[in-house]
C-alpha positions in Angstrom: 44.9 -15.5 -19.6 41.3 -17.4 -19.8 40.5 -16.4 -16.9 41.3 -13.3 -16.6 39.5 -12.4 -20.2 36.6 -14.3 -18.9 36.7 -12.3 -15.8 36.9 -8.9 -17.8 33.8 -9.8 -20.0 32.0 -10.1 -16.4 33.2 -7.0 -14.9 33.5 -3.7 -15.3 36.0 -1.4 -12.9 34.0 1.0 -10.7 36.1 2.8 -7.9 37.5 -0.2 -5.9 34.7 -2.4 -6.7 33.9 -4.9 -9.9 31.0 -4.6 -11.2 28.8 -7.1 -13.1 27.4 -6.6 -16.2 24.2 -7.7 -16.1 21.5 -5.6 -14.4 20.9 -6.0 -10.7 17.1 -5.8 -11.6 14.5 -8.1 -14.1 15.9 -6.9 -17.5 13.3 -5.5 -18.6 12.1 -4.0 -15.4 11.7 0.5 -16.3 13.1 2.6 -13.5 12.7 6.3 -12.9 15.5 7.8 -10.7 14.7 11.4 -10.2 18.7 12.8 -8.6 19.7 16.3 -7.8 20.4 17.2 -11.8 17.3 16.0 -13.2 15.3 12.3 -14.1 17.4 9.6 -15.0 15.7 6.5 -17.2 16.8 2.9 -17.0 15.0 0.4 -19.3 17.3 -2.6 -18.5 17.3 -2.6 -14.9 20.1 -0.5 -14.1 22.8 -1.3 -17.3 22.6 1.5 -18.6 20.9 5.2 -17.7 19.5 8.2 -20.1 18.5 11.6 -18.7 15.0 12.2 -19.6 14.3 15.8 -18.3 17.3 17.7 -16.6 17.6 20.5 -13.8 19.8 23.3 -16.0 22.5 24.1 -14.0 21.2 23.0 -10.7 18.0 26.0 -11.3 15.0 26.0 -14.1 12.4 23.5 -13.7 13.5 22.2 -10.1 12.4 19.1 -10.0 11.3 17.6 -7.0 9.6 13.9 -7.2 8.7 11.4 -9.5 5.7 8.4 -10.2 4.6 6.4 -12.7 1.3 4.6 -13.6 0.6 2.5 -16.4 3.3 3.5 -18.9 3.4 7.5 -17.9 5.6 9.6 -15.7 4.7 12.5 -13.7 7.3 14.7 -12.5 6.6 17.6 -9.8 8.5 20.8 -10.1 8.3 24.1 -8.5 6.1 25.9 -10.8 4.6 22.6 -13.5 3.5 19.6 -13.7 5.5 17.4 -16.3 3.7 13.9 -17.7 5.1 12.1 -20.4 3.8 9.0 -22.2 6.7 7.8 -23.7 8.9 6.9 -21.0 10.2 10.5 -21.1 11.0 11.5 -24.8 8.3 14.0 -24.9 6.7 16.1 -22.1 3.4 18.2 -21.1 3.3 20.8 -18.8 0.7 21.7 -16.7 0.5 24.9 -14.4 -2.1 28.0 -13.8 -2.1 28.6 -17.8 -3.8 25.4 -18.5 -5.9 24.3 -15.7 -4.4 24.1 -12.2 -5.2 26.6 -10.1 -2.0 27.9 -8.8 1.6 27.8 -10.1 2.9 26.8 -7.0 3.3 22.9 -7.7 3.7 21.7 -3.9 3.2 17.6 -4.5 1.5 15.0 -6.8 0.0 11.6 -7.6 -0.8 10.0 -10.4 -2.8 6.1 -11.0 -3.5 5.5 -14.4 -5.7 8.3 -16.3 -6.1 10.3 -12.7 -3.8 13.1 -12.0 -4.2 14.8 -8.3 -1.8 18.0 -7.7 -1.7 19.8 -4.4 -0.8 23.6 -5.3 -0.7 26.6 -3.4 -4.3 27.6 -4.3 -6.4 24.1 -3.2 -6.2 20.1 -4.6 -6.2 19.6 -8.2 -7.8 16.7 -10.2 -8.0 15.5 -13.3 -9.7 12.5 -14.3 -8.6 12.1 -17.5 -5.1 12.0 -18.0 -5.0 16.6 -17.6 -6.9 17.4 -20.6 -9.5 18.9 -18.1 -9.1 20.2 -14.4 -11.3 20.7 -11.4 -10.4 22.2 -8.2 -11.4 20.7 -4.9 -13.1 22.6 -2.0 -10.5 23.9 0.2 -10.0 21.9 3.0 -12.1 22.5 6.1 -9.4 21.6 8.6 -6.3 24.3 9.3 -4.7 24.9 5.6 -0.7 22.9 6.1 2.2 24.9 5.7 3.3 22.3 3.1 2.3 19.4 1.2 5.1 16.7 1.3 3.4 14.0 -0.7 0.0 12.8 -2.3 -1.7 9.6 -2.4 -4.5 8.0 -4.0 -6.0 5.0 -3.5 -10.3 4.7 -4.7 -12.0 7.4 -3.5 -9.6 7.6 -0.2 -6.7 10.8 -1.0 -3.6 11.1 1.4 -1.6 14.5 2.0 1.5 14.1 3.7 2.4 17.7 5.3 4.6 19.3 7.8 1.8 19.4 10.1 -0.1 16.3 10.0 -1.6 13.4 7.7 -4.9 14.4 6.0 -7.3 12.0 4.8 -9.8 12.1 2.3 -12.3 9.5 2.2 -14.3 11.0 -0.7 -12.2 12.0 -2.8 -11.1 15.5 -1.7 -15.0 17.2 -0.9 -13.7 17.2 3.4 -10.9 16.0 5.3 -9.5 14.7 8.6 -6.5 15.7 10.0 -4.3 13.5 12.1 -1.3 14.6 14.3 1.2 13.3 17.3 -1.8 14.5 19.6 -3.8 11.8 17.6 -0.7 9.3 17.6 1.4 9.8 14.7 5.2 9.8 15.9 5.2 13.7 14.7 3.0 16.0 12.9 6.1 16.3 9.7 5.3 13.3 7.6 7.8 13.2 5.2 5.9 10.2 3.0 3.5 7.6 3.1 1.5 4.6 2.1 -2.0 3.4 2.1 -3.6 -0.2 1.0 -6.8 -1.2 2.0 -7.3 0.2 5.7 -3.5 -0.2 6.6 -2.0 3.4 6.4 1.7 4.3 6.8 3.3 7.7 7.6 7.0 7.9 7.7 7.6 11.0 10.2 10.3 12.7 11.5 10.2 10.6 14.7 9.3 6.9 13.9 7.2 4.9 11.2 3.7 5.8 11.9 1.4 2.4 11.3 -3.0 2.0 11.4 -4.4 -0.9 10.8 -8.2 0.5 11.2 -7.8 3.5 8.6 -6.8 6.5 11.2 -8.7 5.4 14.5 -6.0 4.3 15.9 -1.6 4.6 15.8 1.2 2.0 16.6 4.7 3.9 15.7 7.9 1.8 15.2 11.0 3.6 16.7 15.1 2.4 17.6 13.4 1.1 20.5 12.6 -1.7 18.3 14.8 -1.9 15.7 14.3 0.7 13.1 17.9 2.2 12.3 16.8 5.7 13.1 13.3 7.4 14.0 14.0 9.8 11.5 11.8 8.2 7.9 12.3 10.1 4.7 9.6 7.3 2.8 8.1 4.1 3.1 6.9 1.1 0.7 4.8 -1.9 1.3 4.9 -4.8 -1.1 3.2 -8.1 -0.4 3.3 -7.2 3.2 7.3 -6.3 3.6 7.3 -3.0 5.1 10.2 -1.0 3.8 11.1 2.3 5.7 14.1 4.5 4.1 15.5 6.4 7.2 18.6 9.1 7.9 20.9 5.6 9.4 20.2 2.8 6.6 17.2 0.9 5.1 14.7 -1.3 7.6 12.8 -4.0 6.5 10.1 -6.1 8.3 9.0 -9.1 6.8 5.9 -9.8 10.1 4.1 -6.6 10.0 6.6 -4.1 12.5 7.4 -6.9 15.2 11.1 -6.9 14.1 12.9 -5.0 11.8 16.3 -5.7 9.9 18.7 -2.9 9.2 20.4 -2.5 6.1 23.7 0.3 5.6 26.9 0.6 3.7 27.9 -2.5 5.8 25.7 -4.9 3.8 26.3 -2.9 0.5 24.3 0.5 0.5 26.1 3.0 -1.3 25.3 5.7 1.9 23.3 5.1 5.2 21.7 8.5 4.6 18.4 6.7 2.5 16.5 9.4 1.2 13.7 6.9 -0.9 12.8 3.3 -1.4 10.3 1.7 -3.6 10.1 -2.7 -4.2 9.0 -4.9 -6.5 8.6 -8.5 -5.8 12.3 -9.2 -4.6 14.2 -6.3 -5.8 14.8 -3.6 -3.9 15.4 -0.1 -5.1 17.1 2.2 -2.2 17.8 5.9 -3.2 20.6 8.0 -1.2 22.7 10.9 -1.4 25.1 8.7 -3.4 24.2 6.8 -5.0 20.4 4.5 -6.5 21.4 1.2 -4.8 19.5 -2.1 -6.0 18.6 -5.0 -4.5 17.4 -7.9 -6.5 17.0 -10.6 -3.7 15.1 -9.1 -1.4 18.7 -7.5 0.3 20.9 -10.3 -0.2 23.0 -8.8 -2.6 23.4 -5.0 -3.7 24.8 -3.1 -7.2 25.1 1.1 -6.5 24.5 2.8 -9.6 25.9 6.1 -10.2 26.8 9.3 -11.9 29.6 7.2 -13.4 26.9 4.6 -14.6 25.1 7.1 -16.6 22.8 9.0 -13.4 22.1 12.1 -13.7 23.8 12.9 -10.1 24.6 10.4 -7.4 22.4 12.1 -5.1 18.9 10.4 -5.5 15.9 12.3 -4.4 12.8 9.9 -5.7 12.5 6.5 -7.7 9.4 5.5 -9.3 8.3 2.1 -10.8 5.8 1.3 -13.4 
């Protein structure tokens, strides 16, 4: 009887599975789950789950990805921009009425006061936190049919389109535009990821890798152990790449020479890994059921779900302070 109460105060019944109750992630560690249903906020690492902002009945605001920088959140939808301060208790919206030129909210970034928003009608930046906006010149280069994703790093801004990678290296006034003609695995880049002059562009057919900021293109395949050429997002933490692909989760701990492959065999709540974002040793793998976490680096994995207090099992973006 001991053992069976000490067992119950450990565990909690989920499915077929016991669960622990202790978070799979530091305890104090925020996490921002953006699912099919709206933005799901953890402040325990996983225990326990509050929707912040919710899609009403599947239409309304539409939400579409999620970051966060320096205590705020940033949430793209169809038509606005959402940031919030307070880890989601309270919201701003931004759109043509305020400031941005264009209602048509296509993809955003945000790193600390800076906000950049790529619309239907040009680049928009605000410097200081969206009290004030300025649009960029439009870009000299073939406008993309759609912005996928944003990235900022100095003065160096990253689109990721359905038609190529466009950098910016001062800050938005021209652009370059590279495609598979100039090495990427396909012109569709679904994500990306940028630190010093390493760039990364997850594509629809391999992980995309420069090491001299553009001039030249090394992409990872199945050929050498990525679990599938198609990349939905990437993350690079203290030089782990992380690639979230359609058949499971790869990591490289040398820089791309080998890859291991993670999938509902070692724990992952589905093989179809739509985003991934680490932290020191924790992983955090989104799917379409499920936000599986890792906090050893893969060793071990918890799936958190809409029976865990998500919004919806399917997870579309996760974001970390």
């Amino acid at each position: 009887d001991t053992e069976i109460a000490t067992m119950v105060s450990l565990y909690r019944q989920t499915g077929a599975r016991a669960k622990p109750l202790v978070s799979a992630a530091p305890a104090d560690l925020l996490v921002y789950a953006l699912t099919s249903k709206g933005l799901s906020v953890t402040q325990n690492g996983g225990l326990t789950w509050r929707t912040a902002l919710a899609n009403e009945g599947g239409q309304g605001i539409r939400l579409s990805t999620v970051g966060a920088s320096r205590g705020s959140i940033l949430v793209t939808s169809a038509s606005n921009l959402l940031l919030s301060s307070d880890r989601g208790r309270s919201w701003r919206n931004y759109n043509a009425v305020n400031g941005l030129p264009s209602n048509e909210i296509e993809a955003a970034f945000l790193s600390g006061s800076a906000i950049y928003a790529a619309t239907g009608a040009g680049l928009a930046l605000s410097a200081d936190g969206g009290s004030s906006w300025k649009t960029l010149p439009r870009r000299a280069v073939s406008a993309p049919k759609r912005v996928l994703r944003l990235f900022a790093s100095g003065r160096e801004v990253y689109e990721a389109t359905d038609r190529g990678l466009l950098i910016s290296r001062n800050g938005g006034e021209s652009w370059t535009t590279y495609t598979a003609a100039a090495g990427l695995g396909s012109d569709r880049v679904n994500d990306l990821f940028a630190v010093g002059r390493d760039v990364y562009a997850a594509t629809q057919r391999g992980l995309s890798v420069s090491r001299d900021d553009g001039a030249s293109w090394t992409t990872y395949t199945t050929a050498i152990g990525l679990s599938s050429n198609e990349v939905n997002g990437v993350d690079v933490v203290r030089g782990i790449i992380y690639a979230a692909t359609s058949r499971g989760l790869s990591v490289s701990r040398d820089g791309g020479a080998t890859w291991q492959s993670f999938t509902v065999s070692e724990g992952l709540a589905s093989n179809t890994v739509t985003c991934v974002r680490a932290a020191g040793s924790a992983i955090y793998v989104g799917t379409n059921k499920g936000l599986s976490i890792s906090p050893d680096g893969g060793g071990s994995w918890t799936t958190y779900t809409t029976a865990d207090g998500l919004a919806s099992s399917a997870v579309l973006d996760v974001a970390l302070p």
